[in-house]
Structure formats: structure tokens, C-alpha cells
C-alpha positions in Angstrom: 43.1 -19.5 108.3 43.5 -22.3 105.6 44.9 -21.1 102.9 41.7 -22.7 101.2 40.3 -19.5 102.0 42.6 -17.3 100.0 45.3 -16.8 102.7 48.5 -18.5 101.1 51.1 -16.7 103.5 48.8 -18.4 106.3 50.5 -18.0 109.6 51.2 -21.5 111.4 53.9 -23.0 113.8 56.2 -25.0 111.2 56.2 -28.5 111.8 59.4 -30.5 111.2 60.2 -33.7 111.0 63.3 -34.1 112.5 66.6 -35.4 111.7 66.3 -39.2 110.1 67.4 -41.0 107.0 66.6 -39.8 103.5 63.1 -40.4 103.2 62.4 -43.0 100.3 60.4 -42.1 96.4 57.8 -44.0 96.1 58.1 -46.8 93.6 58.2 -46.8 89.8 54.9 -45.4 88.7 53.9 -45.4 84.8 51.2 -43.2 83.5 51.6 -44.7 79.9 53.6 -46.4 78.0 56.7 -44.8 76.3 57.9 -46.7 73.1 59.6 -45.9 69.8 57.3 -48.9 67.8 59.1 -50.1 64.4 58.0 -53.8 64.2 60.5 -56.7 63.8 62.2 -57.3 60.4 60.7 -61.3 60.9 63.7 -62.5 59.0 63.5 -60.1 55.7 66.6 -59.6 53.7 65.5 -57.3 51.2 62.4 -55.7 50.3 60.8 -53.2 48.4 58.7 -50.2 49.9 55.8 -48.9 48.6 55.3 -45.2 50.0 52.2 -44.1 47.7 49.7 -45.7 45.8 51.0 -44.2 42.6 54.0 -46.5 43.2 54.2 -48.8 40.0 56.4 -51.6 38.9 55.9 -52.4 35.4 55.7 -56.3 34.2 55.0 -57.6 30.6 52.0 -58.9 31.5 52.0 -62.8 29.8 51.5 -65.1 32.6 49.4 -68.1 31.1 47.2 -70.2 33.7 44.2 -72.3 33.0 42.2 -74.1 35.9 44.2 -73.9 38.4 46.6 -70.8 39.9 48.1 -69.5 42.8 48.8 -66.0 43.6 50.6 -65.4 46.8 52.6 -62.8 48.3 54.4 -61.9 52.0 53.2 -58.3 52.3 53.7 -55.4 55.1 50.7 -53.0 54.8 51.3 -49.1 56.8 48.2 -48.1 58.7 48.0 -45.3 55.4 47.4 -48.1 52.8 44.1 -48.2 51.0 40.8 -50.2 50.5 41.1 -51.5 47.2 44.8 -51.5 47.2 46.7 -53.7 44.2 49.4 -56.0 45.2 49.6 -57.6 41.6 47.2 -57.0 38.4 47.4 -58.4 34.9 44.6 -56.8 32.4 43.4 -56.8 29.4 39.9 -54.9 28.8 37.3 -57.7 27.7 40.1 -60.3 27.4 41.9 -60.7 31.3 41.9 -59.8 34.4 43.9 -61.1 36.6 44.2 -59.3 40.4 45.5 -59.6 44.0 44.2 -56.7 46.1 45.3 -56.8 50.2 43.9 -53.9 51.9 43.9 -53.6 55.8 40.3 -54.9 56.2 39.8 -57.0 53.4 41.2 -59.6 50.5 40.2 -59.7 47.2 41.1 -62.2 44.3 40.4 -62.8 40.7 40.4 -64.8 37.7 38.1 -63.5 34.9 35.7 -64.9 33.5 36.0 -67.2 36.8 32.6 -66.1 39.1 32.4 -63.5 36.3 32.2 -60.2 37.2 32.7 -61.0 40.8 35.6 -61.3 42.3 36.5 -63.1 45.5 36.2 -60.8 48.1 37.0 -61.5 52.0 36.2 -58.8 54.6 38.7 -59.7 57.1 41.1 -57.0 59.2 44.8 -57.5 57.7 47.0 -55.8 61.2 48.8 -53.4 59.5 52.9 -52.8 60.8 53.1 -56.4 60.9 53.9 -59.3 57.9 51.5 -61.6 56.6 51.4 -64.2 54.2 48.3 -63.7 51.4 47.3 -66.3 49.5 44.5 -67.0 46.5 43.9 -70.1 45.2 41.7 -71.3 42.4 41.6 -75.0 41.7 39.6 -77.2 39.6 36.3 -76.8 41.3 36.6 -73.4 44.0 38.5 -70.5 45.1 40.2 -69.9 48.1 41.6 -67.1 50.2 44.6 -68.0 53.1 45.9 -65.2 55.3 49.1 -66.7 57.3 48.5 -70.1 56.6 44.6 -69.9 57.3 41.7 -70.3 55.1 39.4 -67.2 56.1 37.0 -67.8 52.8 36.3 -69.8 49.8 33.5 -70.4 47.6 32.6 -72.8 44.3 33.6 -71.8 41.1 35.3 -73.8 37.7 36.2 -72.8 34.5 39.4 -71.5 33.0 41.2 -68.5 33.4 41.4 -66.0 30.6 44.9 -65.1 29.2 45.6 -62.3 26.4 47.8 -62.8 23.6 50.6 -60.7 21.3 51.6 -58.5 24.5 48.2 -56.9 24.6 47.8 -56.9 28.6 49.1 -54.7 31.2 50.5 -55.6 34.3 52.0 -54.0 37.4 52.8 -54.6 41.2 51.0 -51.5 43.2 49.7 -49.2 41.0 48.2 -49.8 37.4 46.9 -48.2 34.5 44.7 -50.5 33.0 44.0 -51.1 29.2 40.9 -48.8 29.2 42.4 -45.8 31.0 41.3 -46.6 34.2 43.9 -45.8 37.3 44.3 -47.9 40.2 45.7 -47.5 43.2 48.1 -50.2 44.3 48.9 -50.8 48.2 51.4 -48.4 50.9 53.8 -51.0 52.5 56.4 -53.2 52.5 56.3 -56.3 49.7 58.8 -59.0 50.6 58.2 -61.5 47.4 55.4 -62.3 44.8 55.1 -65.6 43.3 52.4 -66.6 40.9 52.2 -70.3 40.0 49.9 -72.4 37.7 48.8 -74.7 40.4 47.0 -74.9 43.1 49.5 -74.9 45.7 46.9 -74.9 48.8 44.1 -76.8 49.8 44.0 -77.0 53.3 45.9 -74.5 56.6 49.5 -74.6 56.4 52.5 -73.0 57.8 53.2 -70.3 55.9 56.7 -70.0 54.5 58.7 -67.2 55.5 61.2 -65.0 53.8 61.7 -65.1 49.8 59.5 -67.9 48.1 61.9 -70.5 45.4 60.7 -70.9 42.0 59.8 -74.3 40.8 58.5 -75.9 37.4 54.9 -74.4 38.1 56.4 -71.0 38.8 55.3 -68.1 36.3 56.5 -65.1 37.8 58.9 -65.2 41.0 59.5 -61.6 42.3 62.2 -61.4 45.9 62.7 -57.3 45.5 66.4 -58.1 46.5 67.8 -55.7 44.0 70.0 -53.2 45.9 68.7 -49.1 45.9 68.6 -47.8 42.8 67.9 -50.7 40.5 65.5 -50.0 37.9 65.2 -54.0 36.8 63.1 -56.1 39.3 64.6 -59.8 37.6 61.6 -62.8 37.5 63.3 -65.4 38.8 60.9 -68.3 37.6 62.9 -68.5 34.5 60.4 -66.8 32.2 61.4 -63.1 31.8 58.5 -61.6 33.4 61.3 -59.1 34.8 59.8 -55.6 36.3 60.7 -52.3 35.4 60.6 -49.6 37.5 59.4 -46.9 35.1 57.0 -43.9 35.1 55.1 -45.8 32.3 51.9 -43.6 33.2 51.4 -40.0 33.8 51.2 -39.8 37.7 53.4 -43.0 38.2 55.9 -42.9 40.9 58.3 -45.2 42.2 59.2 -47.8 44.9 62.1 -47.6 46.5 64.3 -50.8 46.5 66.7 -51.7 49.6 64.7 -49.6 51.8 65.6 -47.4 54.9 63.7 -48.7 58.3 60.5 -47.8 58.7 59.0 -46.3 62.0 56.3 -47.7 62.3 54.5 -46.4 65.8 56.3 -43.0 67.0 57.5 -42.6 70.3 54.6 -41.9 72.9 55.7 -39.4 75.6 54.9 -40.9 79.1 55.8 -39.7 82.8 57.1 -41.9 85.9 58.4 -41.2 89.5 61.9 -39.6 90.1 63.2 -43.0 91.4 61.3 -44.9 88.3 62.7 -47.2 85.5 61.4 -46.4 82.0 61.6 -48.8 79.6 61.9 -47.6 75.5 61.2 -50.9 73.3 62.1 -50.0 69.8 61.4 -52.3 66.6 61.4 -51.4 63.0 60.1 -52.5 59.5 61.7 -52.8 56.4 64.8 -54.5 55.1 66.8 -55.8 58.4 68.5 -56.7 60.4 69.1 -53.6 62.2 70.9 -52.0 64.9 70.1 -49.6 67.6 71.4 -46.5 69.0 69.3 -44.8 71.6 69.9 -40.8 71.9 68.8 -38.3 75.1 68.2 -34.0 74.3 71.5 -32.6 75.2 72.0 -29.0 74.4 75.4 -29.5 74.9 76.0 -32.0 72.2 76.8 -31.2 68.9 73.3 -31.3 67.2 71.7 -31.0 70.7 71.3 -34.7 71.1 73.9 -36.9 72.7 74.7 -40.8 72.8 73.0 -43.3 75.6 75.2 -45.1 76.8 75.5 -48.4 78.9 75.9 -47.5 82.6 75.9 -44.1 84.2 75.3 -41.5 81.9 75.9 -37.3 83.0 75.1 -34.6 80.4 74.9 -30.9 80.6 73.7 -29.0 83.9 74.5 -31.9 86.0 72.0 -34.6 84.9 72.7 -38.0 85.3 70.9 -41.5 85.1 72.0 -44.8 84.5 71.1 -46.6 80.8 70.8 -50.6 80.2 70.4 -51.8 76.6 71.5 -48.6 74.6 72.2 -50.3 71.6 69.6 -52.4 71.7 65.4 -52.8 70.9 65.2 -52.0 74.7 66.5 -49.3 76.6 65.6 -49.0 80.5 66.6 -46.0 82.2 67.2 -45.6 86.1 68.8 -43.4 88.6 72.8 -43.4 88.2 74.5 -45.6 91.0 74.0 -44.3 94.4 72.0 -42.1 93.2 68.2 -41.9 94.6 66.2 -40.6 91.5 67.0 -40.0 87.8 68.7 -36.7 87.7 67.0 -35.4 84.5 64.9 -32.8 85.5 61.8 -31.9 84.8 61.2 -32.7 81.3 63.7 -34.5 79.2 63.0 -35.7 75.3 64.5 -39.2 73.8 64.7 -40.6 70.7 66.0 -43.6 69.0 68.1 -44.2 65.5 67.3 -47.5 63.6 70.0 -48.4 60.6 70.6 -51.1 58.4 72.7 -52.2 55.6 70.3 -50.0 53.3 70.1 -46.8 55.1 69.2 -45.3 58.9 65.7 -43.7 60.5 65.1 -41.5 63.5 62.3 -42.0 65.2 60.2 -38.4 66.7 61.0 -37.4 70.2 59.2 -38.3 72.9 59.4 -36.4 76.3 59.8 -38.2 79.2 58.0 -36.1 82.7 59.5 -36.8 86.1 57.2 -36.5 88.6 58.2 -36.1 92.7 55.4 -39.0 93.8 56.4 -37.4 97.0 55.9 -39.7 100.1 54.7 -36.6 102.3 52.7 -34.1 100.2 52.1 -31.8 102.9 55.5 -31.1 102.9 55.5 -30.1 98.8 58.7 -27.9 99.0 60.3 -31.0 100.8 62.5 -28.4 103.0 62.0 -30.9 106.2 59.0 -28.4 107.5 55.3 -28.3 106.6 54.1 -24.9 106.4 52.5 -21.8 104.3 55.3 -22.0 101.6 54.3 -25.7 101.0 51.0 -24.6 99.8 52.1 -22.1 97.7 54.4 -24.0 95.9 51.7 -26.8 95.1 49.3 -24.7 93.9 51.7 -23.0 91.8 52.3 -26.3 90.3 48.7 -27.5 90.6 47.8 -24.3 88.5 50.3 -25.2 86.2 49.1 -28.4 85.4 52.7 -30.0 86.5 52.4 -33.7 87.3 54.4 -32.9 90.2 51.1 -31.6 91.9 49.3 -35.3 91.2 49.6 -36.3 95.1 47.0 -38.8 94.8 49.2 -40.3 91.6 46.0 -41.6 89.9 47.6 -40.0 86.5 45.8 -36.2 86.4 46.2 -33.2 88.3 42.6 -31.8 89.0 40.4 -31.2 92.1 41.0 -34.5 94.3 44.9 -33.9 94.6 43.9 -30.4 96.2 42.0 -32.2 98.8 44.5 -34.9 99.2 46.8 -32.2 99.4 45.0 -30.2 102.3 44.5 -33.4 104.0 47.6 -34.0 104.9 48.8 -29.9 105.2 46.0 -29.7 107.7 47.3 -32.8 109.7 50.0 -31.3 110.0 52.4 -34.5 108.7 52.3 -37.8 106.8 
């Protein structure tokens, strides 16, 4: 009687397979992709994080332009940041408004009374976790919007910009509370340098410079954030004292943080792969680099319950073992420890990484990593060298359990067609 039928102490002659070699895993199977994302530091020294859109740097607000002006900025934005986020605003109600607005699926730039009351506004999709160049330029005769070097909008416009006088403005990078009362929100991310010139410094696709902007005699206000944690002075480097404060100069303001920790980005996605796989962890980070690595593995053992990766074979407690390459560094690929023919981890084991700079560390969530069997012969499940009514008990104990162990037909799920694969092969009596 099949033990389809109910009967899973079914009575059969055992068949074995004999004496022979070791039989051999089947290859590296991935179900997913496991990685700890933090994106590249792309060359940043220093930077300043904006972690809410009540984050506020205070400016004095008397920038002068006239026909022509640039405002550009290198800019991370975190998936969490805004529409209508402010990068840079200058404003005076009825008398100047001057704004740079990045958002994840649009740019926005202004010059009132320029195309008065409406601003220049480009719906294009920013990628977020990653650094771009932003650029708005207003020359003689039109205004135009770059993203990295590329000119994704423009439109015709002329006149003069508006400037107040005596101190009367307002002015902020991120958040602002402008002249009338009115809060808004500034961008969630990672600014790099602001620079806002009197000239129109593009007027056609460029490379786009990377790291900190220099100042120059068209320079108004030159902001490179590298001010180490704690500051509460951002300096203008242009020359003409526009320095920032970092003040609670509204009620609700919060504030940036300056020399920045690393910033995880993408959190580790847990993932499964055959005993005799290699998983590879790829780890990256934002914020003020460069930084270092220092992959960790669930250890109960350890003090804190997580213990160092490191290069080469690797044992930790209740006899697990696996071999590591790349410990310390953005990749870490794991494999079974030499002579060894499968990673000897278990079931279910849980990694994580730690990403540290000169300004601080980050640990990145746990992600489990499953080991599945991928066994060569299913029918024999309990792999005890015979295929009989115990083999079918185990795999529907695991089948029923939802372990990836039971996923015969390794197409990535456990369901109905591995039972059948399963059988298939029970029935036959081999492999």
C-alpha cells in the first residue's frame, strides 16, 4: 500500500544501494539573493545626514544674483525622503524666493519673479541610495534643470532675480520656516556640498564633478558639511559669511547630524542554497566613507551571541564549520570548510555585517541563511543508504513543515509537485 493512501509504516523490502563513494550534493542552488545593501561612499569625505524633514540648517539668507545663477548640489536621497523636499530655500514673503527642491521623482527650481508663480518643475525619478549631481540654471534668456551632468528639462524665461534687503529673508538647507509662517519640509538623505553661484555655469551635458565643489569669484555660498560631529557652525566657504547654524530656530526644528555614521541602505535579504553551495553577502554603505568591513555569523557561544568571520575555515559552537573568503571585506562568500562536503551550519543560521568609519560604525539586521539537502536521490529522504517506509515519513514531516529540505523538485517552494516528484522516485524504488 502507498503510503499515498494513509499507510506511512507501509510494509516494503528495503532497497539499498550498496557500498560506493559518497554520493555528490547537487550544485550551488540560489533561491534569492542574500545581501547586506549600503551603497558605495563614491569618493565622499564628509557629509551631512538629514534623517527627518524637520532637519534645519540655518543660513543668513543674503545671496544677491541677477540674470543669471546656478544652484547645484551632490545629494543622497533615502527611499523615505519626500515629494516636495527642500535642499536649499532663501525667502522673503512678496520680496524672494529662491528654492532647490530634489525629491525622488521629481526636480524643482526657482527664481521669483522669474516664470512668476511657476517654478521649474521636472518629473523625473531621482534613484534613491545612490549620489547624484542636481543642477538649476537660469541664464539670460531660459532655465535649466541637469541631473548627473544631463539636461532632463528647460524652458524660456528672462528677467532678474529678486533679492531682499536689511536681513529680511530666511534661509535654510532641509527644512524652512518661511517669512509668512509657512513650514516646509526639507529632504531625508545624505548632502555632500551646496554651492550657489551668480553665473550660469552650464549650458550644455557635462561631467559632473564629484566630491566637494571649490569656490571661485562667482561663488555666493559654498557649503562641503566637512565639520566633524558635533559642530554647530556649518562655515561658507565662498568668502562671504553665509555660514550655517545648526539651531532649533523654529518650534519643531531638529537637527542634522554632521560626520555621520554609515548608513544601511538595503537590509540583508534572507535567502536559502544547497548544503554544498557558496553564498555570496555583498555589503556597501552610504554616508561619510571610506569604510571597512567586518562580517559576523549567530553564535550562542560568543559573547553577545555573535562571533567574528573569519578568512578560511571557520568552527563555532555544536560543531559547525564552513569556510569564509572576504571577511573584512564588501563581499563575503561562504563554502564548505576544506574537505568538507557541505557547509556544516545547520539548518538555519543568521549573519550580519558591521560597517565603520572614521565617524562612527552600523550593523546591518540579520538575515537567515536556510540550507537545504538538494538531495541527489529523494526517494531515499532519510539518506540512511535504503529507500523504505521511514523515508516517506520523514519527508512529509518536513513537507508538512514547510522545510526547504522537502523542495525535491528545487524549483524554490515546497507544495504539491515535490510530493509527486517525491513518490516518483519512492515508487521506483531508486534514483
Amino acid at each position: 500500500m502507498s503510503p499515498l493512501n494513509g499507510n506511512m509504516s507501509a510494509t516494503r523490502t528495503p532497497h539499498h544501494r550498496g557500498p560506493g563513494p559518497t554520493r555528490t550534493r547537487a550544485v550551488w542552488l540560489v533561491r534569492g539573493a542574500i545581501a547586506c545593501a549600503v551603497l558605495s561612499s563614491s569618493a565622499v569625505a564628509q557629509v551631512a545626514f538629514f534623517s527627518r524633514n524637520t532637519d534645519t540648517i540655518r543660513l543668513p539668507g543674503a545671496t544677491v544674483l541677477g540674470t543669471t545663477a546656478t544652484y547645484e548640489t551632490r545629494i543622497l536621497l533615502l527611499p523615505s525622503s519626500p515629494a516636495g523636499a527642500r535642499v536649499w530655500n532663501e525667502h522673503l514673503a512678496a520680496g524672494e524666493d529662491k528654492t532647490l527642491i530634489v525629491a525622488p521623482t521629481s526636480l524643482y527650481g526657482y527664481a521669483w519673479p522669474v516664470a512668476s508663480p511657476n517654478p521649474l518643475v521636472i518629473n523625473r525619478t531621482v534613484t534613491t541610495c545612490a549620489w547624484h549631481h542636481i543642477a538649476y540654471v537660469k541664464d539670460t534668456n531660459q532655465e535649466r534643470m541637469y541631473l548627473d551632468g544631463v539636461l532632463v528639462g528647460s524652458r524660456s524665461s528672462s528677467g532678474s532675480v529678486s533679492n531682499a534687503t536689511g536681513g529680511a529673508a530666511v534661509a535654510a538647507v532641509g527644512a524652512i520656516r518661511r517669512t509668512e509662517g509657512i513650514f516646509s519640509g526639507g529632504f531625508i538623505g545624505f548632502i555632500d556640498t551646496l554651492r550657489i553661484s551668480n553665473v550660469a555655469r552650464y549650458s550644455a551635458n557635462f561631467s559632473p564633478p564629484q566630491g566637494d565643489l571649490a569656490t571661485d569669484a562667482n561663488t555666493l555660498l559654498l557649503l562641503n558639511f566637512s565639520e566633524p560631529r558635533g559642530a554647530t557652525t556649518v562655515t561658507d566657504l565662498s568668502g562671504h559669511g553665509e555660514h550655517g547654524s545648526l539651531t532649533q530656530w523654529f518650534s519643531g526644528a531638529t537637527l542634522p547630524e554632521l560626520c555621520p555614521s554609515p548608513y544601511v541602505c538595503s537590509q540583508p535579504a534572507s535567502t536559502s542554497t544547497c548544503r554544498a553551495g557558496s553564498p555570496t553577502f555583498v555589503v556597501s554603505a552610504v554616508g561619510a566613507g571610506p569604510f571597512n568591513h567586518r562580517w559576523q555569523v549567530e553564535d550562542t557561544a560568543a559573547v553577545g551571541g555573535w562571533a567574528d568571520v573569519n578568512e578560511g575555515v571557520n568552527a563555532i559552537s555544536g560543531g559547525r564549520t564552513f569556510s569564509a573568503v572576504g571577511s573584512q571585506l564588501a563581499q563575503l562568500q561562504l563554502g564548505p570548510a576544506m574537505g568538507d562536503e557541505a557547509i556544516g551550519l545547520g539548518h538555519f543560521t543568521r549573519f550580519r555585517c558591521i560597517v565603520t568609519s572614521s565617524c562612527g560604525g552600523t550593523t546591518s539586521n540579520p538575515a537567515t541563511l536556510t540550507i537545504c539537502a538538494c538531495l541527489d536521490c529523494p526517494a531515499d529522504f532519510n539518506e540512511d543508504g535504503g529507500i523504505d517506509g521511514t523515508d516517506a515519513q520523514a519527508f512529509f514531516a518536513a513537507w508538512s513543515g514547510g522545510n526547504c529540505d522537502a523542495d525535491v523538485n528545487q524549483d524554490g517552494g515546497v507544495d504539491g509537485a515535490d510530493v509527486g516528484v517525491f513518490f516518483a522516485a519512492w515508487e521506483a524504488g531508486g534514483c
